[in-house]
C-alpha positions in Angstrom: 0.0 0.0 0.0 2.9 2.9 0.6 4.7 1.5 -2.1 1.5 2.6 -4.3 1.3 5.7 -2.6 4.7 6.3 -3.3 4.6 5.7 -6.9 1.1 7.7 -6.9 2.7 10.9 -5.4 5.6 10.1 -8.0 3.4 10.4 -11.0 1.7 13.3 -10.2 4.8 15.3 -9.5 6.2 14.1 -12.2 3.6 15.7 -14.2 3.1 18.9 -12.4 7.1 19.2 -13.3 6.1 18.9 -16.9 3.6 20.5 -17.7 4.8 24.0 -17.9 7.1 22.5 -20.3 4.2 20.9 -22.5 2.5 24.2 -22.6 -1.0 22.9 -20.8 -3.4 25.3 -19.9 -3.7 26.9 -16.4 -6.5 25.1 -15.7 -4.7 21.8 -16.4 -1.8 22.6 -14.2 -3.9 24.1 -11.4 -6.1 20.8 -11.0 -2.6 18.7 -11.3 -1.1 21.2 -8.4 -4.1 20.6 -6.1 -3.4 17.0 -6.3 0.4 17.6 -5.6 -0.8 19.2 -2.3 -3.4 16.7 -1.2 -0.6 13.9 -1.9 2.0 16.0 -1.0 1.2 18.4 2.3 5.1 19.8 1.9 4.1 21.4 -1.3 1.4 23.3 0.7 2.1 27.2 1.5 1.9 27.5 5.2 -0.6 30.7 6.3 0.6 33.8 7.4 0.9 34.3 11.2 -1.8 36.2 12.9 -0.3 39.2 13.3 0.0 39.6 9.3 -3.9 39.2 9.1 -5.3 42.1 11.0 -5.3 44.6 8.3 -4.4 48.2 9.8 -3.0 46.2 12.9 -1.3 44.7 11.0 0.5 47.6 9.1 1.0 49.5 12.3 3.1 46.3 13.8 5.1 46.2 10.4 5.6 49.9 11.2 6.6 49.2 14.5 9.3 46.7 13.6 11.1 48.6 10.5 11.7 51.7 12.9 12.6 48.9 15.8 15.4 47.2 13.4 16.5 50.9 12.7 16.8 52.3 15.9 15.8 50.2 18.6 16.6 52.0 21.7 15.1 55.5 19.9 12.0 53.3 19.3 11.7 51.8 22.7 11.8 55.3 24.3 9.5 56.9 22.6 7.1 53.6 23.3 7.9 53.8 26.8 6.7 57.7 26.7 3.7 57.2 25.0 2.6 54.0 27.6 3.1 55.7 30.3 2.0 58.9 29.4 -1.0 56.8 28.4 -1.4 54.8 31.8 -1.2 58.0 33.9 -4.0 59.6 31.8 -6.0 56.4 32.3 -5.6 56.6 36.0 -6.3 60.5 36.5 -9.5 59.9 34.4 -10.2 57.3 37.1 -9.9 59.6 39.9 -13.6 60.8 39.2 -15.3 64.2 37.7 -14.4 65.7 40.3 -10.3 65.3 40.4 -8.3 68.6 38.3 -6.2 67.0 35.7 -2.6 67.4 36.8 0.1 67.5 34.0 2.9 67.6 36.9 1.7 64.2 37.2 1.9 63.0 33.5 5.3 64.7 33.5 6.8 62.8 36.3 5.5 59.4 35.1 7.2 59.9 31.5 10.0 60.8 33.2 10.2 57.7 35.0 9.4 55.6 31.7 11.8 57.8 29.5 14.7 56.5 32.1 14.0 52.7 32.7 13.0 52.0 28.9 16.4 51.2 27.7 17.1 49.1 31.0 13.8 47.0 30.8 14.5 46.3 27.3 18.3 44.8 27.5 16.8 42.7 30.3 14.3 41.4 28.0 16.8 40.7 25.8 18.8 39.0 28.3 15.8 36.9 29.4 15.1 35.6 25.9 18.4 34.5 25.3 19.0 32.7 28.7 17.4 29.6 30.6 16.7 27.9 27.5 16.5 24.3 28.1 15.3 21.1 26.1 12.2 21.6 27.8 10.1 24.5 26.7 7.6 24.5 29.2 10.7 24.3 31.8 12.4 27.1 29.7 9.1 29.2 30.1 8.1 28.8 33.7 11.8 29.5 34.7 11.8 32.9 32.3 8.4 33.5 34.0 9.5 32.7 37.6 13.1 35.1 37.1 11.2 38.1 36.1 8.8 37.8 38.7 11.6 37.7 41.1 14.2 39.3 40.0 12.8 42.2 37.8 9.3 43.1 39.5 10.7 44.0 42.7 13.5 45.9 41.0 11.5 48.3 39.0 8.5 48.5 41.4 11.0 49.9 44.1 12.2 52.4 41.2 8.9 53.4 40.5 7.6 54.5 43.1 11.4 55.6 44.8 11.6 57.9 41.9 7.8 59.0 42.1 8.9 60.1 45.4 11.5 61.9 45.1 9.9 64.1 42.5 7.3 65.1 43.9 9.9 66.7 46.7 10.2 64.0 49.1 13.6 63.3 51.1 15.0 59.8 51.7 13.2 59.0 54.6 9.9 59.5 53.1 10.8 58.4 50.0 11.8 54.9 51.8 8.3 55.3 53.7 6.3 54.9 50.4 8.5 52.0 49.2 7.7 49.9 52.3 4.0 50.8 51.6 3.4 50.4 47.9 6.1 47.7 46.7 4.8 44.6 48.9 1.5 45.7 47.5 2.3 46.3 44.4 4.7 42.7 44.1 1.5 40.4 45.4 -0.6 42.1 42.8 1.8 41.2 39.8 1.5 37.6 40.1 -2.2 38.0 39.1 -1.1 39.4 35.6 2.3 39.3 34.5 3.5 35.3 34.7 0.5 35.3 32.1 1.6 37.8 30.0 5.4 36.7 30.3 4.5 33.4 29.3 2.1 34.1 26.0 4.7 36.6 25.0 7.8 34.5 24.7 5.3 31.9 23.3 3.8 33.5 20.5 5.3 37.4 20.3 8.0 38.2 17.7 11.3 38.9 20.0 11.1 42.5 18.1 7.4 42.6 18.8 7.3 41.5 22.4 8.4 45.1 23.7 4.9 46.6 22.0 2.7 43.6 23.3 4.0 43.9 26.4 3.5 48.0 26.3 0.2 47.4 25.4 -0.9 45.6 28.6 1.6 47.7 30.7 -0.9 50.7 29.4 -3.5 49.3 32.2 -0.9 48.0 34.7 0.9 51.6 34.9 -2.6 53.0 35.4 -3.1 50.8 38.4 1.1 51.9 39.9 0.0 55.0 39.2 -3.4 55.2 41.0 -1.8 53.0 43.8 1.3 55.9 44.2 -1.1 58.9 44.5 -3.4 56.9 46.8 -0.3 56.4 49.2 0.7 59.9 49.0 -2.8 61.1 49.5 -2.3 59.1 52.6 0.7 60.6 53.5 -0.4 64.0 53.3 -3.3 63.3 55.5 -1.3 61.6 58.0 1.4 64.5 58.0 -1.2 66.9 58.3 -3.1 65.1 61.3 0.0 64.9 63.0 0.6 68.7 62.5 -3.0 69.4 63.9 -2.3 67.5 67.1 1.1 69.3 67.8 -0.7 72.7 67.3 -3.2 71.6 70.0 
């Protein structure tokens, strides 16, 4: 039985090889290259990836990667800028009607972004190219399990380290909103990120794992953001009570 299939799959190559030279008509060679592919699934033309097949998404992530392979580091600032610039708007328009818009705010934030971009993306890079073992699923929960450990706490403690100290803070307060936003903050990114670590070094483009990853750090920079000014809102109130009771 193979040995017919083999000479079946022969023969019909062997005339789909010939007959551009024998001049047949399309529609001759079309129905002999169908049955090339039935017989012969190799001769099939795979299907783009998804990301090719979303029209103007599409286009925009093709954008995305010919200014990436140009200037990488330009074009993760500037994506850096606009997320976070984007995540503090999101969480001021959360505040309620009632909150003033405060562009001090936005400023800070994209400050903070503009700084750590280059940093987060070389250890990116870094992660992708280390702990890769026979195993993928042990390669991807170790990847998942090192960024959670090693990079979360990291950053958080920059974020909201630097978030103090430009808004005037001095050390000691500065270290005063660490202790109360980065345990917080840490126990919260377990219910998001290993999920977003793990589909992105599954299925996301290495050059295209940066934007995906922006995307989603859109709503999670909201939430840092929102948690920082509820602290310092805190803080305030606190320092103020504490001034009340000394005057009395």
């Amino acid at each position: 039985m193979r040995r017919f299939a083999n000479r079946k799959r022969y023969a019909l190559i062997q005339r789909f090889k010939s007959s551009t030279a024998e001049g047949l008509r399309p529609e001759a060679r079309k129905m002999i290259s169908e049955e090339v592919k039935v017989i012969h699934p190799s001769k099939m033309e795979s299907p783009p990836p998804l990301w090719q097949r979303l029209g103007p998404v599409s286009k925009g992530f093709n954008a995305y990667g010919r200014a990436h392979n140009r200037r990488p580091y330009m074009t993760q600032i500037c994506s850096s800028l606009a997320i976070y610039f984007c995540g503090d708007l999101l969480a001021q328009n959360l505040e309620g009607e009632d909150y003033k818009y405060n562009v001090w705010r936005t400023g800070r934030n994209m400050v903070i972004g503009g700084i750590c971009a280059t940093p987060s993306y070389m250890w990116f890079i870094y992660l992708g190219q280390s702990f890769n073992y026979s195993s993928k699923i042990l390669s991807l929960g170790v990847k998942v399990v090192v960024n959670q450990i090693a990079f979360t706490p990291v950053f958080n403690t920059y974020f909201f380290g630097m978030q103090s100290l430009l808004s005037g803070d001095n050390l000691d307060q500065m270290w005063e909103r660490i202790k109360r936003t980065v345990p917080v903050s840490f126990v919260n990114s377990w219910k998001l990120w290993p999920a977003v670590t793990a589909f992105n070094f599954t299925y996301v483009l290495p050059k295209h794992r940066a934007l995906f990853a922006g995307g989603v750090a859109i709503g999670w920079q909201s939430y840092l953001s929102w948690l920082n000014q509820r602290v310092a809102t805190e803080e305030k109130s606190h320092t103020s009570l504490a001034a009340s009771t000394l005057e009395i």
